[in-house]
N, C-alpha and C positions, 0 to 999 in steps of 0.2 A: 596598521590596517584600518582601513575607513568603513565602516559596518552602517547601511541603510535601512532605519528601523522598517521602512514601507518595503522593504525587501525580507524583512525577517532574516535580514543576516548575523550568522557567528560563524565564526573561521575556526575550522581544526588548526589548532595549531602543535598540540602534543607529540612526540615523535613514536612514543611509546603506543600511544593510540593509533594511531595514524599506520604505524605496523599492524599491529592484531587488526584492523577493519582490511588492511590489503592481505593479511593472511586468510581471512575468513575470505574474501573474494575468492583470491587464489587465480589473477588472470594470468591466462595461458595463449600463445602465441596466434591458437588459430582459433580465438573467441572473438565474436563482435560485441563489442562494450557499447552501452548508451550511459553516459553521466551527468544526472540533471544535477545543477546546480554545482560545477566544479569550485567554485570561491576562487581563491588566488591560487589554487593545485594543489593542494597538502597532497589527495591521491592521484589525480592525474599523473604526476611524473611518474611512479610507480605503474599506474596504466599502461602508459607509454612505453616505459623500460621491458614490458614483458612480450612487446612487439604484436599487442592484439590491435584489431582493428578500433579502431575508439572515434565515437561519437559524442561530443558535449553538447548541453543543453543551458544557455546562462541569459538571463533578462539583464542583468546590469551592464551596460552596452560599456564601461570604463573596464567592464574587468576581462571580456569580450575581448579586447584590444589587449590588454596586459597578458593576458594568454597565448593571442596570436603570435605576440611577440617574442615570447618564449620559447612557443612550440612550435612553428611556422604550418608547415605542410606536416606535422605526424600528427596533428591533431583537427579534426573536421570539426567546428563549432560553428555552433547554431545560434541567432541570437535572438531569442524565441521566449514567449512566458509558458510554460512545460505545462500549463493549465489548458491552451488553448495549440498544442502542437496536432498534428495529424500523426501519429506513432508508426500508423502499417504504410505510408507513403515513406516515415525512414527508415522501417527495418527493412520491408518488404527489398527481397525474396529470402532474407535470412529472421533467423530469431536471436532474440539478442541477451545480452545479461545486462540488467538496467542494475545502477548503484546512484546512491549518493545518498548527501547530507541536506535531509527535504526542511526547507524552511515549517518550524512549527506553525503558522499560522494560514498555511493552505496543506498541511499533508494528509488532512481525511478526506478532502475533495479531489485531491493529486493524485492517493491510492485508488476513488472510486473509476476517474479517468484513466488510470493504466489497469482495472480491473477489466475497462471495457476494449481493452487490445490483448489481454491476456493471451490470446491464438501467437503473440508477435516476439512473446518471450520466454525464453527455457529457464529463468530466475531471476528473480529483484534481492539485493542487498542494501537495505534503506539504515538511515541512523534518522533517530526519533524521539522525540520526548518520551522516559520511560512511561510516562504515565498509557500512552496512544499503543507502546509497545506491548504491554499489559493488556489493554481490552483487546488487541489482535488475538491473543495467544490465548485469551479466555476462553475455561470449557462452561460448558449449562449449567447453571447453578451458584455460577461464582457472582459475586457482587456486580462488576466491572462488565459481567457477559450482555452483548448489548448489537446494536446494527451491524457497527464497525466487526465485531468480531463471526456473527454469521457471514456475512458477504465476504468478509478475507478469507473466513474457509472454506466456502462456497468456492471460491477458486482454486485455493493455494492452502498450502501444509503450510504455515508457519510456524516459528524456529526463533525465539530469543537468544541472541549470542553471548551477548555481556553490557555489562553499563558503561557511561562515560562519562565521566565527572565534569562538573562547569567547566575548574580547572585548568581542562584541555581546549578549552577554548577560547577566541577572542574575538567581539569580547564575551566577559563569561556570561550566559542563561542563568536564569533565577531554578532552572530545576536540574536534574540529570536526566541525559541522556541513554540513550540503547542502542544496540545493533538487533535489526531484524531482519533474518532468512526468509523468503517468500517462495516456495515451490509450486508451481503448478500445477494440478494432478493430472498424470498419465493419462488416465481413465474416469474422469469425472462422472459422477452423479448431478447429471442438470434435471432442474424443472421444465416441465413444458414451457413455458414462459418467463423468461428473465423478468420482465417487468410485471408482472405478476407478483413475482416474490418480492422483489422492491417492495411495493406497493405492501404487502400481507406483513415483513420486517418492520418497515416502517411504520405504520399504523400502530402494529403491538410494543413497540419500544416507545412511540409516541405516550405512550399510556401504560407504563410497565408498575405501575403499583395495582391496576384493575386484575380481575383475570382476564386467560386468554380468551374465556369467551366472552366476556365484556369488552377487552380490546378488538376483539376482532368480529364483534358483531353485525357491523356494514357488510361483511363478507362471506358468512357463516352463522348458523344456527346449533341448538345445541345439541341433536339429532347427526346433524353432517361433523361432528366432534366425537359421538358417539361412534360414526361408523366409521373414521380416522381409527379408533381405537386413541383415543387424546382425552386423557382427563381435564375435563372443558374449568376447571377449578384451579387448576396450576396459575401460574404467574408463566408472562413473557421470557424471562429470563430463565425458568427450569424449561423453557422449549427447544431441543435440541436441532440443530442445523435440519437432518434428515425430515422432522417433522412439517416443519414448516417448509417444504420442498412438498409435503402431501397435500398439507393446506392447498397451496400454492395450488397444485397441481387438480386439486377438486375444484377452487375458484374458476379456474381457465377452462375446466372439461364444460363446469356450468354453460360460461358465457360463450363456445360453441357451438349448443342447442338452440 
């Protein structure tokens, strides 16, 4: 297998693995699958085999072709860089279960772009550097709690499945891998403004050794901290998703008036 560093490629190749990541899917006949970055198919075939609708997503136009050629008509590929796809032009009118093995070297800009179709999918099944899988799954307070991990909850439940050892793959990563479940929520708690909260995240993580009202004083005073009820003396990182949805939410009512 020929692995393209400017691709971020490693190839599952474990068979052991390669099972538990299609059992934790669990694709069922009348599911619409999206799969970015198939590689040479480790899951794909198994895709295929379970008779769901399945869409790929692959930039390496070599491997594009080595696919087609395998799978002919039961597989619909795209040969697209999944950074720069339009998501609700391929799901639209269904919602879809997105999987794959996200190259590490675009998958916290890859999560922020499928955060932003979230309407377009009933679950993501990603494998990930554990390290990336760990600040998803962080709660407030933890080390590692940080952007990445309010924005993913911000949309989605996430769900650590289990690790994946180099090992399993070709060729092998200098670190270990994850499987991470990404659920949508039913019933979300949104901010008045998406970008908004961006904006109020970013700033305070931008500056997560200050406090939060040092980090977030372009935005806020220590009075409008006060009337959050938010101990303006905490650190970025003991600020819990909800909170910063208030923040958020008193920024935007501001620039209203």
């Amino acid at each position: 297998m020929t692995a393209r560093k400017r691709f971020g490629q490693n190839f599952l190749t474990d068979p052991v693995s390669i099972q538990r990541i299609v059992d934790t899917i669990n694709p069922q006949a009348n599911h619409h699958i999206l799969e970015i970055g198939p590689g040479y198919g480790a899951i794909t075939k198994a895709l295929i085999s379970s008779g769901c609708h399945l869409v790929a997503i692959e930039i390496d136009r070599d491997l594009v072709a080595s696919l087609d050629s395998m799978y002919g008509s039961q597989l619909q590929i795209l040969s697209e860089d999944a950074l720069k796809v339009d998501y609700a032009s391929i799901c639209s009118p269904h919602r879809y279960r997105v999987v794959g093995n996200l190259p590490y070297n675009i998958s916290t800009p890859l999560l922020f772009k499928l955060f932003s179709s979230i309407e377009h999918f009933s679950d993501m099944t990603f494998m990930l550097q554990e390290e990336v899988v760990n600040r998803i799954c962080a709660d407030s307070g933890a080390s590692n709690y940080g952007r990445l991990s309010v924005m993913s909850q911000y949309f989605c439940t996430p769900e650590k499945q289990f690790k994946v050892a180099p090992t399993a793959f070709n060729p092998q990563p200098k670190v270990t891998s994850a499987i991470v479940s990404l659920t949508p929520h039913q019933h979300p708690v949104r901010a008045k403004s998406l970008e908004c909260l961006e904006k109020i995240v970013l700033s305070a993580f931008n500056q997560r050794r200050k406090t939060i009202r040092n980090a977030l004083k372009s935005f806020l005073n220590a009075e409008d901290f006060e009337f959050l009820e938010i101990d303006s003396g905490r650190r970025p990182q003991t600020i819990h998703l909800s909170e910063y949805i208030k923040c958020a939410d008193l920024v935007w009512q501001r620039q209203q008036s």
